[in-house]
N, C-alpha and C positions, 0 to 999 in steps of 0.2 A: 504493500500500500504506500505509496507515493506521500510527502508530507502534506497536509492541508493546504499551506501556503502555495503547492507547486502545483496545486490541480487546479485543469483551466476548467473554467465551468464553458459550457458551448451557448447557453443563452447570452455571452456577452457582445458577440454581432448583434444582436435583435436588439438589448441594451445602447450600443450606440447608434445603432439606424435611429430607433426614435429620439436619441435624445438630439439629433439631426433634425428633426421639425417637428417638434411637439414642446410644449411649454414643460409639462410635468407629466414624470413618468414614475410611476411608483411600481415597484419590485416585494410581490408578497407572496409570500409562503410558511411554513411553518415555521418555530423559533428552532434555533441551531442551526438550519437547514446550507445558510452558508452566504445572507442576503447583503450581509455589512462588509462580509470578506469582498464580496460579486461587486458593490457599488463603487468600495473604495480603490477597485484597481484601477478607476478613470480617474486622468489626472482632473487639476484644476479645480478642483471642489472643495468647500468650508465642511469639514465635517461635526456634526451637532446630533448626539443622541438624546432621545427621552427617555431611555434606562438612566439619564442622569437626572434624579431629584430636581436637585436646582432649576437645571432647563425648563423642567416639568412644570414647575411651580410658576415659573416665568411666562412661560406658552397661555398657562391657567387662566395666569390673571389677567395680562393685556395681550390678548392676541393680535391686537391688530399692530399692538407699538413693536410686538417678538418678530413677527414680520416684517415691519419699516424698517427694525435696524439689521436686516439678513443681510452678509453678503450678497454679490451678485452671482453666482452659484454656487448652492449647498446641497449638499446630503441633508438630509431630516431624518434620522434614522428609529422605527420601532412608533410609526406615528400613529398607530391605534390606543396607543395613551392619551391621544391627544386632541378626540374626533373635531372639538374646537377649532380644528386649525382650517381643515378643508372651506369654512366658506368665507375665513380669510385670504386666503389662497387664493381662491376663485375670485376675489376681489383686485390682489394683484394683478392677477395675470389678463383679467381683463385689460388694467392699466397697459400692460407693458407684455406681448405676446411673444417673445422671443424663446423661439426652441431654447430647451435645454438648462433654463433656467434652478428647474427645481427636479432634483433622486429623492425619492420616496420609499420607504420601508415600510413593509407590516406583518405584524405575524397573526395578524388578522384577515380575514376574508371579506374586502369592502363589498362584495357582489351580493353579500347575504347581508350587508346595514344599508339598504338602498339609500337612502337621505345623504349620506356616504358621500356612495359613487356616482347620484346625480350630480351634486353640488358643482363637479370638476367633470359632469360630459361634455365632451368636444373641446376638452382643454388637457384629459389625461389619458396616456396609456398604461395599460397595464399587461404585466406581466409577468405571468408566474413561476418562480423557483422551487425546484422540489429539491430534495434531498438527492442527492448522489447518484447518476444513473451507473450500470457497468459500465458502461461505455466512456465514460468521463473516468473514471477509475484507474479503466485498462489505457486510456489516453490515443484513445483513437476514434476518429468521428464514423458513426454508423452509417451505413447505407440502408438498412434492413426497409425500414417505412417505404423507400424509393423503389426497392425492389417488387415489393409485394405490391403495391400499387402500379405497379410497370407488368404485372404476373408473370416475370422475370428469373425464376430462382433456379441454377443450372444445380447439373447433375456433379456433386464435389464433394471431399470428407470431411468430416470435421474430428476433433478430437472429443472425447465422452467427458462431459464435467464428473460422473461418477458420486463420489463422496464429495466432492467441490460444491456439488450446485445445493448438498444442505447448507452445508458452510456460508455460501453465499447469503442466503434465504437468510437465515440467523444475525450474520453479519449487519444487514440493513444499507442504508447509505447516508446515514450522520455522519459531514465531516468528523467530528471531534467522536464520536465512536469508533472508525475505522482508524484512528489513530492512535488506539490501544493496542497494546500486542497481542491481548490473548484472547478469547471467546469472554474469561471470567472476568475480565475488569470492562468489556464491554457490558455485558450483564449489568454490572454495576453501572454506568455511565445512563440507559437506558432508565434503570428501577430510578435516579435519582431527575431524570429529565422528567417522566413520568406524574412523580411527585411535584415538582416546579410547577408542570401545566396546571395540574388542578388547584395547587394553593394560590399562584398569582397569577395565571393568564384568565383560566375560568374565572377566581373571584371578582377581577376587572373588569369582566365584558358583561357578567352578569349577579344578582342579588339570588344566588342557588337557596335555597332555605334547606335542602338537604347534601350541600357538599361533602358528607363522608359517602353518599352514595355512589360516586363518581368514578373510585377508582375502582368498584365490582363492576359498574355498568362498562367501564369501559375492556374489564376483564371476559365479559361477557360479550360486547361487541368484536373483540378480538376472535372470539371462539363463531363468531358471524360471520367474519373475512368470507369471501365469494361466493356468500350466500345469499337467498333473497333475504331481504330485509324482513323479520320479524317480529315489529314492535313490542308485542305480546309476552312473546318470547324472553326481549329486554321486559319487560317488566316486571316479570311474574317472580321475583326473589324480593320485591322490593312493595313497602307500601304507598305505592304512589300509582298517579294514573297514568293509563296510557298518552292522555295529551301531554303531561308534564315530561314524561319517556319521551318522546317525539323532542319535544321542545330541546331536553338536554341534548338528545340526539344533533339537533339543529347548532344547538352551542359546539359540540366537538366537531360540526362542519365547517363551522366557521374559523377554527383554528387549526385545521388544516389535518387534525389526527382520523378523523373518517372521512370516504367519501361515497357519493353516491352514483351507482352504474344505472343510467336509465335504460327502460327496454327500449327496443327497437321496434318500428309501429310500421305500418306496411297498407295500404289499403285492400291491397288482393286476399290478405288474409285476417279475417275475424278475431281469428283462438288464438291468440298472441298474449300471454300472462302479461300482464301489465306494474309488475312490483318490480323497484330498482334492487338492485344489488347490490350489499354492503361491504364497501373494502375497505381495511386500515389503512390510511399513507403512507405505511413502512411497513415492511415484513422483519426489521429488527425488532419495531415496539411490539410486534404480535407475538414474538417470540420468547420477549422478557416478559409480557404481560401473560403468557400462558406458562410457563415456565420450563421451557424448552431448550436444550441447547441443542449443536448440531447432529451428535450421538443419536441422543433421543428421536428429536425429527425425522432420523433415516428409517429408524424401525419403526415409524407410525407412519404406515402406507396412505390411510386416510387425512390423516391431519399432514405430510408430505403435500399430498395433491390439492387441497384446497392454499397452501400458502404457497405455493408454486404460482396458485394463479394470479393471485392480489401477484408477487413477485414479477410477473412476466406482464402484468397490468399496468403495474408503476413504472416497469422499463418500457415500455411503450408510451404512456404519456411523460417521461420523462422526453423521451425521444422528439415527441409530435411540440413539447412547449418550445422547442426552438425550429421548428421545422416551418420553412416557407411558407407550406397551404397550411390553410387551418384543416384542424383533422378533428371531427367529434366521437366518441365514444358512448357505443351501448351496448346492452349483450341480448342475446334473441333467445327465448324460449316459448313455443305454446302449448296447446292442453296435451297435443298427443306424445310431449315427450322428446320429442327436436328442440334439440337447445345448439348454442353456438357462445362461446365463454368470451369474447368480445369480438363487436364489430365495430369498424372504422369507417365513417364515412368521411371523405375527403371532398373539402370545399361544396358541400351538399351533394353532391352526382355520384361519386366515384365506391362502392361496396366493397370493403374487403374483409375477411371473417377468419380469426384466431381460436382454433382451439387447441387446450392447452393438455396433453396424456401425458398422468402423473409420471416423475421421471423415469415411463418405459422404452426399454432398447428395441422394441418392431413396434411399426403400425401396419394397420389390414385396412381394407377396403372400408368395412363396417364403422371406423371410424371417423368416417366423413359424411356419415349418417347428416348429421347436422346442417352441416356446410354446405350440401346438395340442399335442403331443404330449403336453408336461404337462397342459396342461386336463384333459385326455380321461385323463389317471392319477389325477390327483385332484379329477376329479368335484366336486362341488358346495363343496368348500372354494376352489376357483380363485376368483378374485373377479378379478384384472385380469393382463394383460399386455403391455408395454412392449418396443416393439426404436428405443432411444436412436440418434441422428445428428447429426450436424450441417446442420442442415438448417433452412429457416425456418417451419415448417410443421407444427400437431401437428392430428393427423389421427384420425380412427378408422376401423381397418378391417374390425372386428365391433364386436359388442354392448361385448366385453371386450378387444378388441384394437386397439393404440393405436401409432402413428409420435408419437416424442415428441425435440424437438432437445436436444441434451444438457444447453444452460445453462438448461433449464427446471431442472434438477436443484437449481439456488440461486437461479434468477430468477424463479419466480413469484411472484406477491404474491395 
């Protein structure tokens, strides 16, 4: 593992294009994920955190004078302390529209405080960092997106991640966790980040009246990873209701540790289950919070293949948030049992469908069960699809259907 310091993140293109003609561009994603490292490698910038007290108390009180007296460009770093500021902001920048003026941090999710992210529409971009893909790790920029959208993927071997790819899983992609040497002191680094979210990111976004319940629900959401969402489910250990489950639900959306897989909708077809699917933002915190290491994980065939897939989920939208087109994500299942573990749709038109068999060395025909069923719902937008293994071997077994081994997903070149 490469030091923190020396790993390039790949969303830093997309980071300067906008700050090339956009007044204010704010960079959010989870805490630790690597957003303050990401901003401060463009030169020229005043940099001002609101992890500092003082700052904090200063923004508070007269936002519009914390303002007047900025630099002419700053970092503003962690500004969901501070929601205050945005329609000050928005006040400058009416003044004075010059790209590039204001870097924005949050480890909050402004798309889910709308008041938020109206304040700064058409004045801000946004963009989001996730934690560590492989690919950023191994320090080599992926093709994998461009291929599978091209239905492109030649007949080549690859090497078996093997015992690697629990390892992986386990690992996560927290700079400051991959920066431990062992499985057990990341363990620890996770159990104490864990605790942080809920005592001070939670307390601040919101007045919980039950915050010891926080760290079981999200024990419990973990044990959810790629599954459909079960409200019910989360709630039934706890004495609270289902709206209020939902709601926390909503809270740990907003700071980045779950997310939500929506299904895929189709007109030609009715029986289409309609429940999103529930993924951690990391397959390390699923792993400290289940208490797993990578031993463990290898011998649990079932609990293997479900974080496999949140795993190969997060590599893919790590991949797509720097990626030219926009790419949206959902996953496809209906009544009769056709499911498809996520599909990509590129810049609205373009179909491409990933499924993920848990780390097995063959696949057969019968496992593209699925991914024929989507073809055949969307018709001439389907362009390729993929059922991922660990295996040495990418193969094709149509025109558009492809055996593909998993560590193609950051090892092609």
């Amino acid at each position: 593992m490469p030091a923190q310091s020396l790993i390039t993140r790949f969303l830093r293109p997309r980071l300067i294009e906008a700050l090339a003609d956009t007044p204010v561009v704010l960079v959010h994603g989870p805490r630790q994920c690597g957003k303050s490292t990401l901003v401060q490698t463009v030169k020229g910038y005043t940099y001002i955190t609101f992890d500092d007290e003082v700052q904090l108390a200063a923004v508070k009180a007269d936002p519009v004078g914390f303002v007047a007296d900025l630099p002419d460009r700053v970092i503003l770093d962690e500004v969901q302390r501070a929601p205050g500021l945005f329609a000050t902001l928005k006040a400058a920048v009416d003044r004075d529209r010059r790209p590039g003026r204001f870097i924005l941090t949050g480890s909050a999710n402004v798309l889910l405080a709308p008041k938020l992210s109206d304040s700064l529409a058409g004045r801000m971009e946004l963009l989001r960092l996730h934690p560590l893909a492989q690919c950023e790790v191994a320090g080599g920029m992926p093709h994998f997106l461009d291929v599978l959208f091209a239905g492109g993927f030649k007949a080549r071997k690859y090497d078996r991640l093997g015992a690697e790819l629990a390892e992986r899983i386990v690992a996560g992609g927290y700079p400051a966790a991959l920066a431990r040497g062992s499985g057990r002191r990341r363990r620890e680094w996770y159990r104490a980040y864990i605790e942080a979210l809920v005592q001070r990111d939670v307390r601040e976004l919101a007045r919980i009246s039950a915050l010891d319940a926080l760290p079981r629900l999200l024990q419990l959401a973990a044990g959810q990873s790629a599954r459909l969402l079960n409200v019910s489910e989360l709630a039934a250990p706890f004495q609270l209701s289902r709206p209020t489950i939902r709601d926390y639900v909503t809270l740990l959306e907003r700071i980045f540790v779950i997310e939500m897989l929506p299904p895929w909708h189709s007109n030609r077809l009715s029986r289409l289950v309609k429940t999103p699917k529930l993924h951690m933002g990391d397959t390390g915190l699923i792993a400290s919070l289940l208490g797993v290491d990578a031993a463990a994980l290898a011998k649990d065939r079932a609990l293997l293949g479900q974080l496999l897939e949140t795993f190969v989920f997060q590599e893919l939208r790590r991949q797509a948030s720097w990626h030219e087109d926009a790419i949206g994500f959902h996953h496809f299942r209906d009544k009769d049992g056709y499911e498809v573990d996520i599909v990509l749709e590129r810049e609205g038109r373009d179909i491409a469908g990933v499924e993920i068999k848990a780390a097995a060395t063959t696949v057969t025909e019968s496992d593209f069960r699925g991914l024929r069923k989507l073809k055949g719902t969307s018709g001439a937008r389907f362009v390729a699809g993929v059922v991922l293994y660990d295996g040495e071997s990418a193969v094709r077994f149509a025109d558009d259907l492809f055996a593909v081994p998993i560590k193609a997903l950051w090892g092609m070149k």
